[in-house]
N, C-alpha and C positions, 0 to 999 in steps of 0.2 A: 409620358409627362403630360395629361389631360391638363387643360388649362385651368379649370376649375379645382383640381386636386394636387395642389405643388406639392414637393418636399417640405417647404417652408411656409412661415405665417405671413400670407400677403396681406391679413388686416393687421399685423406687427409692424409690415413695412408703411404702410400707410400712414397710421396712429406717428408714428417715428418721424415721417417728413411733413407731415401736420403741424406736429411739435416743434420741429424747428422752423417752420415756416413763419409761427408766431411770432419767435425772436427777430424781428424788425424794427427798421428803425418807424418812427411814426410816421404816416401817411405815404413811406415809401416800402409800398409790398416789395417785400422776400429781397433787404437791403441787410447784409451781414457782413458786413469786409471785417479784413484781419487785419487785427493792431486796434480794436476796438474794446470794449467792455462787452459788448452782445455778442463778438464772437468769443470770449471767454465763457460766455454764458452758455451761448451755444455747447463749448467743450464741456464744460457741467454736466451739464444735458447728456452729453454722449460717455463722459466717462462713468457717470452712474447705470447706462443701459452696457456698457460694456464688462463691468462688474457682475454684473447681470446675467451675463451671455458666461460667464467662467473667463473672463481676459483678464487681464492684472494690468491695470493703465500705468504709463508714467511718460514724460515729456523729452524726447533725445535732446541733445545737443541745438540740433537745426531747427528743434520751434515745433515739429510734430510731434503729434498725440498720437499713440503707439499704446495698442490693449493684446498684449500675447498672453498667449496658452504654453508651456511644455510639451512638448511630444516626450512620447516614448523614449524615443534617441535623441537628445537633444544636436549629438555633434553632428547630426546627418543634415543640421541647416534651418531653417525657415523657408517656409510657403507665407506670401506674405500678399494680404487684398486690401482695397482702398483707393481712394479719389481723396475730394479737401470739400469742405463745407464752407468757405467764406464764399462770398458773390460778389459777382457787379456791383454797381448804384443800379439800384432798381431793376436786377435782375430776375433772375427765376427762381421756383421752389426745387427745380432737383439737377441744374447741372452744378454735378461734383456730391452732391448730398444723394443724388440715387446711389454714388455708387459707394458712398462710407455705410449707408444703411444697409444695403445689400449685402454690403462684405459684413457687416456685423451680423445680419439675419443666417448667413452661413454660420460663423463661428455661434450665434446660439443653437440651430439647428444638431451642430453636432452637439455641444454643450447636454443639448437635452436626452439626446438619444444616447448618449454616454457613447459613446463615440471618438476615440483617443487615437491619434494621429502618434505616427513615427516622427514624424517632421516638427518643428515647434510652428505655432500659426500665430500671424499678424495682424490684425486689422490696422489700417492706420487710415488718420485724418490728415494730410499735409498740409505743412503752413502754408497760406498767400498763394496758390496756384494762379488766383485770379491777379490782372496787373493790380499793383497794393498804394497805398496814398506815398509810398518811395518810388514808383514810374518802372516800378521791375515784378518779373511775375515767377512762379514755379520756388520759391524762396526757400521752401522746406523739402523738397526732393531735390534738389539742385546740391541740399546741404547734404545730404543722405548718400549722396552719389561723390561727393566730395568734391564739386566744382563749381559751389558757391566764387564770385566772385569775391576778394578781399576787397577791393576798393568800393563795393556795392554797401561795406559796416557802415563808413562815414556817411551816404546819403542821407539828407535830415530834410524835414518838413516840420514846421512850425514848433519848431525846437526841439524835437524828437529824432534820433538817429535812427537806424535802420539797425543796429546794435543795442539800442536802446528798445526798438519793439522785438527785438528777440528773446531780448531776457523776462520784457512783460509776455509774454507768451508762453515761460518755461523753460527758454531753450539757453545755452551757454555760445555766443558769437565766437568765444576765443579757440573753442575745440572744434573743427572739421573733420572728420574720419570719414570716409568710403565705407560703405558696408562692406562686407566679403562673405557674409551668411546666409545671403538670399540667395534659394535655391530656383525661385521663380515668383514673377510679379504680375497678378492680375487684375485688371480694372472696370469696370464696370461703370459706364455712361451713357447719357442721352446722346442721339445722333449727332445732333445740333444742324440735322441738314434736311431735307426730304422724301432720299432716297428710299428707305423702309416703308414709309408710310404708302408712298407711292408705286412700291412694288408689292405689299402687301407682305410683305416679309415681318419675320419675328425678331430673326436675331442676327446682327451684323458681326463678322468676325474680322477683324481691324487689322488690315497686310502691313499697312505703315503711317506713320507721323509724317503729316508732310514739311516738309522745310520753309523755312520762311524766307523772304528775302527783300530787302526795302533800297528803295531808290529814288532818291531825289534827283528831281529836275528843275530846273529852272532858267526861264526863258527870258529875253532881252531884247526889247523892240525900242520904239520911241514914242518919248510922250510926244504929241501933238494937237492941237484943237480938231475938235471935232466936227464942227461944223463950217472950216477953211480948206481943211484937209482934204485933197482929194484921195477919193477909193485907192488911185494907182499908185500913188505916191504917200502911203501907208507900210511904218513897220510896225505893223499891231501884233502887237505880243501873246495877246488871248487869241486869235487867230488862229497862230501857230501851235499854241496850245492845244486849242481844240481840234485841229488835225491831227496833235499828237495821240490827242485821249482817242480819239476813233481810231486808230492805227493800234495800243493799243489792248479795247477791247476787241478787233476784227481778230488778232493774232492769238489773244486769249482763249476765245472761240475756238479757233482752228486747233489751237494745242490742246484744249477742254474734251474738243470730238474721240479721241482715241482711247485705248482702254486703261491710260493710267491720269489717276488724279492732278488736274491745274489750272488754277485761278490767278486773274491779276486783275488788281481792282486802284485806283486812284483814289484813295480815301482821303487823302486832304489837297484842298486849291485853295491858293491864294491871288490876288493881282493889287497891283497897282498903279495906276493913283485910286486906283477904283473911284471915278466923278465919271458924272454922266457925260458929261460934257468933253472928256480927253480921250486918247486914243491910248490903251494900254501899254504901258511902258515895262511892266514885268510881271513875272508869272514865276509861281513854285507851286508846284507838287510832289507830293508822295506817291508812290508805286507799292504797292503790297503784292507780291507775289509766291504763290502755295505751291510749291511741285513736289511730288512723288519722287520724283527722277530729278537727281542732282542735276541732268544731261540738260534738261531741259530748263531747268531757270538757266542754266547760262545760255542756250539758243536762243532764248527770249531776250538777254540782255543782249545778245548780238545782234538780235534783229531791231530790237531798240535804237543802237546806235545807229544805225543802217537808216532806218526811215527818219531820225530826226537830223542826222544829218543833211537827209534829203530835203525836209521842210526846212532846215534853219534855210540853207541853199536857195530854195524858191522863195520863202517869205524875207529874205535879207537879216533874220532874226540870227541872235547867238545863242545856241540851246547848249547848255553843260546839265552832264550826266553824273552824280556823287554815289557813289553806294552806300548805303548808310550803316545795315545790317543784315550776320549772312548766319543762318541756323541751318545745319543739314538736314537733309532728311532722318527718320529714325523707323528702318521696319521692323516691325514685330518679328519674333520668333516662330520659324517654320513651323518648331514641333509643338509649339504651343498652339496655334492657328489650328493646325491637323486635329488637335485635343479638342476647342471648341466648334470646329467644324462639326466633329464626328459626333459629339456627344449632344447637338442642335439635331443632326441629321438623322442619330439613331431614335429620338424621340417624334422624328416626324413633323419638325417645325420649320417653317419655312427661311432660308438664309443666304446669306450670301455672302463674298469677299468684298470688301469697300478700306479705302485710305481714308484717312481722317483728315480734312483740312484742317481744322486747328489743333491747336498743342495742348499738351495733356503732360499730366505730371509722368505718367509712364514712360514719354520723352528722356529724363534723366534717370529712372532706375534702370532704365534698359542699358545705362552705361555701367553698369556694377552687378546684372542680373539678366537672366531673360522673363521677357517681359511678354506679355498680350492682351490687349484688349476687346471685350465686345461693347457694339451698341445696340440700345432697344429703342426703339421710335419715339417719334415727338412729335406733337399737333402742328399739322402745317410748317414741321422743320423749324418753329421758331424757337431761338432761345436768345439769352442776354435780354431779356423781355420780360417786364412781370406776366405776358401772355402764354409764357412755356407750358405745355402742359407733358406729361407722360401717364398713360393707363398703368393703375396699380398693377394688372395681372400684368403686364408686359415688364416692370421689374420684378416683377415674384418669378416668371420665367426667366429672366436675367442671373437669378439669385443661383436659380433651380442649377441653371448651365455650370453658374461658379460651383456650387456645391459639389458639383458630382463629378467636375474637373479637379477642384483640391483632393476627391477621395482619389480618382486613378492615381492623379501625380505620387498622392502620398505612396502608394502602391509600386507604381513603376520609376520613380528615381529612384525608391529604395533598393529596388532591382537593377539601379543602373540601364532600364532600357531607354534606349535612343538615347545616353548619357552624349553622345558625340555631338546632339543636334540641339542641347541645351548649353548656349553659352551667351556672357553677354554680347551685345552690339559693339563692334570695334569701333571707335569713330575714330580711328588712327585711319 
């Protein structure tokens, strides 16, 4: 697979995330959320290049745009690829759009070469993966998987419900059905990190989704003047805080060093009375925390408790601990992982095994399907950034690995081999 000579058309994928790049909003590059008119626009865009490609478009239930092909055998299932196209506020040109284009650059790829699958094949666009102006995310594979939340229809924003942007988007709110015809689910994205870049590698093959896990804190000192107050006879609240936050990221560190993926990061502080002049009286934050290993968000929240009960103890402060929210981990499919290993490794490109710290729509089909993802690098790891960048040849090589993973699969599920090792993720 010379870099220069894909399977597929890398000036096709280009022209294609160009094209959508355009659909922004004014003065905020590569700005396309869903529930909007540009992301409709956007889907235009995509359903006439998927007509294109031989797909036959039409809109599920949950708000995705869904372009299949027929196999051969139709009852032998779907092979189904795709990511989502809406964005950030002022996000990037290709996280979630590399990987709808890509999957579409495969389905024309065979398209052209007449090339007819046993399997029936998918391309799809999912609704909303990115958080959406209703403060929830993944809203279209969540539905596909059939564990859309019910009480998530009512959520409304400026007089629009959240069953109300389903239906402007195509989708029907009252019908939820779980697939049961996905035979395997592949993805295709930017890192979003800067591990490839930095090892010089091509193609990342994605072991697991890591879990999320959020944790509110919030601290309780006293207010006092600040400048009567003496040092010793201070229960500063930000203090204690801030011994918290270094405690921490010290632990995070520690658990980051070993060879499976985890992050904890404080992304939101507050305090009060916030005046220069008083001695902080209370403190909240949030805790975000990424683990690979179920084991280990909860060691972390044990060691949490452990150290702040230490600090509330010496600073005289009252620190409570809330849990806010708990998402598990979700790992990829062995036998799938093995398929894009091999299929990187036999072309001679360089790659490796990596967890994904953030969440990905693959997260919920791999509860109805097995699922796997790869990643291809990004400039300085950035994304959520109108600064993302990705090299077109590095998704044309992305495209290349999908391509010639949906021919085996088509080949060897039909043969039932490794049928044992293809099944969904239990989160039972």
């Amino acid at each position: 697979m010379n870099r220069r000579n894909f399977p597929v058309s890398a000036e096709r994928i280009a022209a294609d995330i160009d094209a959508l790049a355009g659909l922004t909003e004014p003065g905020r590059p590569y700005t396309r959320r869903a529930f909007t008119p540009l992301h409709l626009e956007g889907r235009s865009f995509l359903i006439d290049r998927f007509r294109q490609a031989g797909l036959v478009p039409h809109v599920d239930e949950g708000g995705n745009l869904v372009g299949r092909r027929a196999g051969k055998n139709p009852d032998l299932g779907t092979l189904m690829l795709g990511s989502h196209s809406d964005t950030v506020p002022d996000g990037g040109r290709f996280d979630g759009i590399a990987g709808v284009i890509a999957a579409l650059e495969v389905a024309r790829t065979l398209f052209e070469q007449g090339i007819e699958l046993k399997h029936n094949l998918e391309v799809v666009d999912f609704l909303a993966e990115e958080v959406s102006i209703f403060g929830v995310s993944c809203i279209g594979s969540r539905a596909m998987a059939g564990i859309r939340p019910e009480e998530w229809l009512s959520r409304e924003v400026e007089g629009q419900t959240l069953s109300n942007g389903i239906v402007s988007a195509g989708g029907d709110p009252a019908r939820q059905q779980a697939r049961s015809d996905i035979r395997a689910f592949l993805e295709l994205h930017i890192e979003q990190g800067p591990v490839l870049e930095a090892e010089r590698l091509s193609i990342g093959v994605v072991t697991a989704i890591a879990g999320i896990t959020r944790i509110e804190v919030t601290i309780e000192g006293r207010a006092d003047h600040a400048g009567t107050t003496p040092m010793d006879r201070r229960v500063d609240a930000l203090v204690a805080a801030s011994r918290l936050v270094l405690d921490i990221e010290a632990l995070a560190a520690t658990m980051a060093s070993g060879k499976v993926h985890f992050a904890a990061t404080v992304g939101e502080f507050s305090m009060l009375p916030n005046a220069a002049n008083v001695v902080p009286s209370h403190v909240r934050m949030l805790i975000d925390i990424r683990a690979e290993k179920p084991t280990d968000a909860i060691l972390f929240a044990s060691a949490l408790h452990k150290n702040a009960a230490e600090i509330g103890s010496a600073s005289g402060t009252t620190i409570r601990i809330n849990p806010i929210s708990e998402a598990a981990a979700v790992p990829m499919n062995p036998y799938l992982q093995d398929i894009l290993a091999d299929i990187a490794g036999a072309n001679g490109e360089g790659h490796r095994r990596l967890a994904s710290g953030a969440g990905h729509d693959a997260a919920f089909i791999a509860r109805v399907a097995p699922a796997g993802m790869i990643f291809i690098p990004c400039r300085g790891g950035r994304s959520h950034a109108a600064e993302e960048f990705a090299e077109t040849d590095d998704i044309a090589l992305g495209a290349s690995v999908l391509l010639e993973a949906v021919k085996r699969l088509d080949n060897e599920m039909s043969a039932a081999t490794g049928a044992e090792r293809l099944a969904p993720w239990d989160a039972s």
